[in-house]
N, CA, C and O atoms as a Tinker XYZ file with bonds, in Angstrom:
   256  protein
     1  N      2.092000    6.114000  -12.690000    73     2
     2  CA     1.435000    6.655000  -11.536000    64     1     3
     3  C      2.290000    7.800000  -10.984000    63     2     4     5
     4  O      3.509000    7.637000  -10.945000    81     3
     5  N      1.689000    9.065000  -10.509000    73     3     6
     6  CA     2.468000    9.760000  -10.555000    64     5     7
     7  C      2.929000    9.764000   -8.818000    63     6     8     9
     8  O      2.216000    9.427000   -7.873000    81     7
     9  N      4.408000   10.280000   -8.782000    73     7    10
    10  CA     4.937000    9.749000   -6.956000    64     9    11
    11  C      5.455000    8.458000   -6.898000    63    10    12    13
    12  O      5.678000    7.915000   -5.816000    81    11
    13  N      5.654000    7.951000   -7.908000    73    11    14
    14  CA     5.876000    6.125000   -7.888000    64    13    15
    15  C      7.127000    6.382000   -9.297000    63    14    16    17
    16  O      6.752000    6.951000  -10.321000    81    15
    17  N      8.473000    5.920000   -9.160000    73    15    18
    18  CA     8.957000    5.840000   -9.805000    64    17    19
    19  C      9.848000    4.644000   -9.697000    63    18    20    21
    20  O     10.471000    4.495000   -8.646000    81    19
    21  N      9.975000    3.796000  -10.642000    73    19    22
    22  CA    10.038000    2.518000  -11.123000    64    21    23
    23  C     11.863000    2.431000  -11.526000    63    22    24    25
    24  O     12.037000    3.069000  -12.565000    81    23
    25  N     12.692000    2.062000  -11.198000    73    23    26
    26  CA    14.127000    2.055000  -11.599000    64    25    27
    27  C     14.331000    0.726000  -11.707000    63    26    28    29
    28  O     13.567000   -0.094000  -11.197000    81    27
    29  N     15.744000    0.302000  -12.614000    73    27    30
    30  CA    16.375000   -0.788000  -12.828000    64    29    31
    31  C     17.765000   -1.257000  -12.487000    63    30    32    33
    32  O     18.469000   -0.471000  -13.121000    81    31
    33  N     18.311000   -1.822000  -12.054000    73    31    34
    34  CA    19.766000   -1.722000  -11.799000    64    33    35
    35  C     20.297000   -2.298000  -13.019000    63    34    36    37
    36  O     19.881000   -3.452000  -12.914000    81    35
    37  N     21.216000   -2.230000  -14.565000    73    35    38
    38  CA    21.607000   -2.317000  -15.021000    64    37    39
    39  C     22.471000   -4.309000  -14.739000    63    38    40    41
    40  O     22.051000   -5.444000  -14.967000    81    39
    41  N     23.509000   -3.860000  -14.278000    73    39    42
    42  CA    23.975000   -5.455000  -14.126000    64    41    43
    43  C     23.157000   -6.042000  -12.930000    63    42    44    45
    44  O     23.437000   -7.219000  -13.158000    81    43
    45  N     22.441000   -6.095000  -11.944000    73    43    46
    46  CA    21.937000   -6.921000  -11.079000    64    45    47
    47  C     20.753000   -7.278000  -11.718000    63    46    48    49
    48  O     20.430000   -8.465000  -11.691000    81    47
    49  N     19.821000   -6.205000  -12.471000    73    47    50
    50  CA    18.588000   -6.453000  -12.614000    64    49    51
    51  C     17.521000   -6.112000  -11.638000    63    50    52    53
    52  O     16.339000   -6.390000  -11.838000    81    51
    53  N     17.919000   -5.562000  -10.679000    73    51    54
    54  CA    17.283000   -5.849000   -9.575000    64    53    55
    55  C     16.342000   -3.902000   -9.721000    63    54    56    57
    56  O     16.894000   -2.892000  -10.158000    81    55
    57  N     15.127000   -3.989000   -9.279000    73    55    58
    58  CA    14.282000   -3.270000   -9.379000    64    57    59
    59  C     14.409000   -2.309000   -8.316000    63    58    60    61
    60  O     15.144000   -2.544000   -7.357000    81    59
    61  N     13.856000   -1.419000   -8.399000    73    59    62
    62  CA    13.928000   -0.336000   -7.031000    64    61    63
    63  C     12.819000    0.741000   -7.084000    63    62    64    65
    64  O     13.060000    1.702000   -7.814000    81    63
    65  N     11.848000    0.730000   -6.540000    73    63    66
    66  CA    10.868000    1.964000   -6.496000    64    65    67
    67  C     11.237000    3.392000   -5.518000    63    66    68    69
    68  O     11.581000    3.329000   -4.338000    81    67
    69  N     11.126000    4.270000   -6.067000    73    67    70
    70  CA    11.409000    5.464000   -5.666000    64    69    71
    71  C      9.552000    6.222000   -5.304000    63    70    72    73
    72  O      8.541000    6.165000   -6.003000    81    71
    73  N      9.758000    6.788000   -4.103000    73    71    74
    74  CA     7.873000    7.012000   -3.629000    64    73    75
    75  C      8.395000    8.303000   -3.701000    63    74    76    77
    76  O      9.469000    8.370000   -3.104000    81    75
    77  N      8.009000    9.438000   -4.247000    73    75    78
    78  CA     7.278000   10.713000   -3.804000    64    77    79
    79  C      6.837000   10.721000   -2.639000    63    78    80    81
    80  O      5.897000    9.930000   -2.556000    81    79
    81  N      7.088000   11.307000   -1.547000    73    79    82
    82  CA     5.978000   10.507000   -0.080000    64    81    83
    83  C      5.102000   12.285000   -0.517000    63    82    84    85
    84  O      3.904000   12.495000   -0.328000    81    83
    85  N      6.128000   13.352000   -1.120000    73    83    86
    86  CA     4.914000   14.708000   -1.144000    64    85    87
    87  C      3.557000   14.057000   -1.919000    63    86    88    89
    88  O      2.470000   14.074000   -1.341000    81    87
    89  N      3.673000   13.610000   -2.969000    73    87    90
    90  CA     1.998000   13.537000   -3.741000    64    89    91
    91  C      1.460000   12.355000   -3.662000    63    90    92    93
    92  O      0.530000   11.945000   -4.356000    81    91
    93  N      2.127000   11.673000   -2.668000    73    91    94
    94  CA     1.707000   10.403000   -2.566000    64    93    95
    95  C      0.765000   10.627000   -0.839000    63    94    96    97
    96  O     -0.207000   10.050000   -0.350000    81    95
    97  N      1.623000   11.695000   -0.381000    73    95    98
    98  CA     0.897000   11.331000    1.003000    64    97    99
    99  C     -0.753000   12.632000    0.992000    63    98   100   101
   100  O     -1.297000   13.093000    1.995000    81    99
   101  N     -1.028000   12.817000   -0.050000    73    99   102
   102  CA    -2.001000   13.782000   -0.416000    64   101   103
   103  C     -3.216000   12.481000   -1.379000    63   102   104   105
   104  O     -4.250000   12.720000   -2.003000    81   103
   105  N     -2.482000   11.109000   -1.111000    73   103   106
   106  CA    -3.700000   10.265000   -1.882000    64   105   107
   107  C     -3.033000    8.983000   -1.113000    63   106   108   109
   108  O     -2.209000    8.204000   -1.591000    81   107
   109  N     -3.617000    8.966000    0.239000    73   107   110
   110  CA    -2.976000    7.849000    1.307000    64   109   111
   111  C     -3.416000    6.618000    0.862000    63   110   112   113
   112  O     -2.613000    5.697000    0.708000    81   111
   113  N     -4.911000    6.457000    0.577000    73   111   114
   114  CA    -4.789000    5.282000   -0.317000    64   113   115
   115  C     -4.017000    4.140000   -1.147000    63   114   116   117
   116  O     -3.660000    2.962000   -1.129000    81   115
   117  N     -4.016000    5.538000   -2.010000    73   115   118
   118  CA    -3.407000    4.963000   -2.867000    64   117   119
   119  C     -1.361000    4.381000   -2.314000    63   118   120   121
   120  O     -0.619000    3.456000   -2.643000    81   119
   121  N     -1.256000    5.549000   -1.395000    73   119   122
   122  CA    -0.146000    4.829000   -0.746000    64   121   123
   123  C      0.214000    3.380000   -0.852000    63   122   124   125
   124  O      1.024000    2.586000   -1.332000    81   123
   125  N     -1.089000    3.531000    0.028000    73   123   126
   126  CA    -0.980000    1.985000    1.086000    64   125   127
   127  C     -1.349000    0.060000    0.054000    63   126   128   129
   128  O     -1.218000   -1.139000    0.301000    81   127
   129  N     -1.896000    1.063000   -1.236000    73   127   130
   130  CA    -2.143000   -0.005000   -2.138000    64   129   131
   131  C     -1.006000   -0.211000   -2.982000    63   130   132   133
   132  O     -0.945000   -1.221000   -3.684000    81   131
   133  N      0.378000    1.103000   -2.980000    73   131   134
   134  CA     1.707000    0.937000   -3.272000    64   133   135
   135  C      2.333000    0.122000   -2.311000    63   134   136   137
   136  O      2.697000   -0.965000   -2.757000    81   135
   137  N      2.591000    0.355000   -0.982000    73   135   138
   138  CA     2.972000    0.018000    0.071000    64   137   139
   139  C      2.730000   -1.897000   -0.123000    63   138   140   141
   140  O      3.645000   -2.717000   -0.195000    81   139
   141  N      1.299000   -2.178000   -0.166000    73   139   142
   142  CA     0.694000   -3.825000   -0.293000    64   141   143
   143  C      1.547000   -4.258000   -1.227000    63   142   144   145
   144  O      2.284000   -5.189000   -0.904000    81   143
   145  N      1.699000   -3.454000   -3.185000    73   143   146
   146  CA     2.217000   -4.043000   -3.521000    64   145   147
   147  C      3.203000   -4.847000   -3.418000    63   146   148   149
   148  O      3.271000   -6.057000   -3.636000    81   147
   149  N      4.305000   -3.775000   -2.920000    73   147   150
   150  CA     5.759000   -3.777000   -3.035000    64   149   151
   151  C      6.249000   -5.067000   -1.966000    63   150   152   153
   152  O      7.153000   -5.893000   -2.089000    81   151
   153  N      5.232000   -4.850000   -0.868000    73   151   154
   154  CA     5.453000   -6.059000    0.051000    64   153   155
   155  C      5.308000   -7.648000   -0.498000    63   154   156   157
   156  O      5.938000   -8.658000   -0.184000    81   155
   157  N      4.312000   -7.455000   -1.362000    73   155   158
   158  CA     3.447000   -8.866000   -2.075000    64   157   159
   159  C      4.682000   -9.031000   -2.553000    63   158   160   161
   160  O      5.240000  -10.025000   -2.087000    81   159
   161  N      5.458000   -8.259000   -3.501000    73   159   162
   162  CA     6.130000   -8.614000   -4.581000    64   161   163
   163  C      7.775000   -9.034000   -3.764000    63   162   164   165
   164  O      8.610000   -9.781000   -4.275000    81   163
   165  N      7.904000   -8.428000   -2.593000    73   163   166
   166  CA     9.129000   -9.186000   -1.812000    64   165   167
   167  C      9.232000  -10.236000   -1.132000    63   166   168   169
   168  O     10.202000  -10.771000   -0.595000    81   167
   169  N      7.506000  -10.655000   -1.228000    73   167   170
   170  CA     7.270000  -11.522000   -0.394000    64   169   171
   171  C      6.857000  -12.550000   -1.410000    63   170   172   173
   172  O      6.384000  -13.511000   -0.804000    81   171
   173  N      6.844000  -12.723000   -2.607000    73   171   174
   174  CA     6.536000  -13.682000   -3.391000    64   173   175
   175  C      7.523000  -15.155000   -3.439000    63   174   176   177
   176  O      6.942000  -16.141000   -3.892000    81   175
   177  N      8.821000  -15.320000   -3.041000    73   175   178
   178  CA     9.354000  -16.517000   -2.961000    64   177   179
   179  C      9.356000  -17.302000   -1.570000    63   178   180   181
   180  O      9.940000  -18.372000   -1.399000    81   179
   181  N      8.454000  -16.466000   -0.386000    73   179   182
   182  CA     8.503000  -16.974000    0.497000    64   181   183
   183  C      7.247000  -18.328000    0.515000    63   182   184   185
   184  O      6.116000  -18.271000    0.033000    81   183
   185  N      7.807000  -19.338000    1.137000    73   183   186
   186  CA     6.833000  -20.575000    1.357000    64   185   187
   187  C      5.521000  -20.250000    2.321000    63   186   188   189
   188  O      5.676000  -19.536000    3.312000    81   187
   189  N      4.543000  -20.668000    2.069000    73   187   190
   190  CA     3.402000  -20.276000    2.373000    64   189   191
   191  C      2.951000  -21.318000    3.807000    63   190   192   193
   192  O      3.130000  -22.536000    3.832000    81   191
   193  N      2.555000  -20.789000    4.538000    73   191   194
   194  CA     2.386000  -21.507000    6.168000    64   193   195
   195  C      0.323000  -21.394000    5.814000    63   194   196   197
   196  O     -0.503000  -20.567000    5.428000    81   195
   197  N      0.387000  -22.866000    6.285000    73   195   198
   198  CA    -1.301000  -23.236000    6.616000    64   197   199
   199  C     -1.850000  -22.298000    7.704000    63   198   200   201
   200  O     -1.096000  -21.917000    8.599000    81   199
   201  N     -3.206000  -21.892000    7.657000    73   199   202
   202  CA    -3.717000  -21.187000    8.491000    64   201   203
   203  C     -3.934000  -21.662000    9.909000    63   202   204   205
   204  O     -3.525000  -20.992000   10.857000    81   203
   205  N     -4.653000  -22.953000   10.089000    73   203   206
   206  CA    -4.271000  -23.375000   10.956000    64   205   207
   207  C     -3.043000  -23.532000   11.909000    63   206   208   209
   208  O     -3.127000  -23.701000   13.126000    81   207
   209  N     -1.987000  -23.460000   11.243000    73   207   210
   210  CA    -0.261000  -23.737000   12.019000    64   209   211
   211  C     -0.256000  -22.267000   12.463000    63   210   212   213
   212  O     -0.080000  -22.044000   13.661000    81   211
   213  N     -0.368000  -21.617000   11.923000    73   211   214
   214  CA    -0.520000  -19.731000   12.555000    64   213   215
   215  C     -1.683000  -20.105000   13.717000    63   214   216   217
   216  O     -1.694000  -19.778000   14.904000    81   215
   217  N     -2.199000  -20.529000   13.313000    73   215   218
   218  CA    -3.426000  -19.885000   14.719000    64   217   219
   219  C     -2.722000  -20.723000   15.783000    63   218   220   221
   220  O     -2.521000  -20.282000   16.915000    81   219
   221  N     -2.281000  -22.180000   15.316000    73   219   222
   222  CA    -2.352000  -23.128000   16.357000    64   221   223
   223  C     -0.811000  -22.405000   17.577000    63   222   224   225
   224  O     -0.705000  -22.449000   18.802000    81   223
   225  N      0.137000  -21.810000   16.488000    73   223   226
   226  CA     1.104000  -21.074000   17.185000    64   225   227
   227  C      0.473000  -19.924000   18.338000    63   226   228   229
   228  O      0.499000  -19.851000   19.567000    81   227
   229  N      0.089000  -19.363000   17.601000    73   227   230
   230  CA    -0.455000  -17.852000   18.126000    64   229   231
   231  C     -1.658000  -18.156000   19.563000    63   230   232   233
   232  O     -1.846000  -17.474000   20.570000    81   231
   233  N     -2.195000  -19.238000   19.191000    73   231   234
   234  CA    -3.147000  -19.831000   20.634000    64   233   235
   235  C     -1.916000  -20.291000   21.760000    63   234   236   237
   236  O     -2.050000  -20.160000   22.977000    81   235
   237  N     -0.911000  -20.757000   21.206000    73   235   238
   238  CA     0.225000  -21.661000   22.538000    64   237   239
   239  C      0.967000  -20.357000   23.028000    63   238   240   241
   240  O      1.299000  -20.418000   24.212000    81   239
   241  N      1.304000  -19.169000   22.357000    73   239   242
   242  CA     1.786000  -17.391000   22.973000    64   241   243
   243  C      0.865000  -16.969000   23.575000    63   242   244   245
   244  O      1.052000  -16.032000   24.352000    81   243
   245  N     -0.470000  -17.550000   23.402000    73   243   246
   246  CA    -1.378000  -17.017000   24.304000    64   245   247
   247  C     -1.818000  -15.525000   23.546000    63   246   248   249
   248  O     -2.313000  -14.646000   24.251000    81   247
   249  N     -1.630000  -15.316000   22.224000    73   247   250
   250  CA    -2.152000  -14.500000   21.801000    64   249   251
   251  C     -3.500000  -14.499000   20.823000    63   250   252   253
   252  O     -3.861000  -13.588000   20.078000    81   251
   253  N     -4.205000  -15.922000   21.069000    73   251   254
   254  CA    -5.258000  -16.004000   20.640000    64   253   255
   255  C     -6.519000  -16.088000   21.154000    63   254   256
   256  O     -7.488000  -16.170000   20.400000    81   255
């Protein structure tokens, strides 16, 4: 994809995306469907909370 560049760290392993924000911010879309990824993919070992326990929080802040 072009604006999206994909790196490796040698001994960690550890991944690193590099954004173009010039030809990337000329196809915002597609940004923001980079942007989703990258989040999904940092957010993949986190434990997953029931929908209910979110709302039931968010109603007692009074933000529901």
């Amino acid at each position: 994809m072009k604006g999206v560049t994909i790196m490796t760290e040698e001994k960690s392993g550890r991944r690193i995306a590099q954004l173009d924000l010039t030809v990337l911010s000329k196809q915002i879309e597609t940004l923001q469907d980079v942007l989703d990824v990258l989040i999904a993919e940092a957010r993949k070992s986190e434990k997953d909370t029931a929908w209910g326990m979110i709302k039931k929080d968010l109603k007692k802040r009074g933000k529901l």
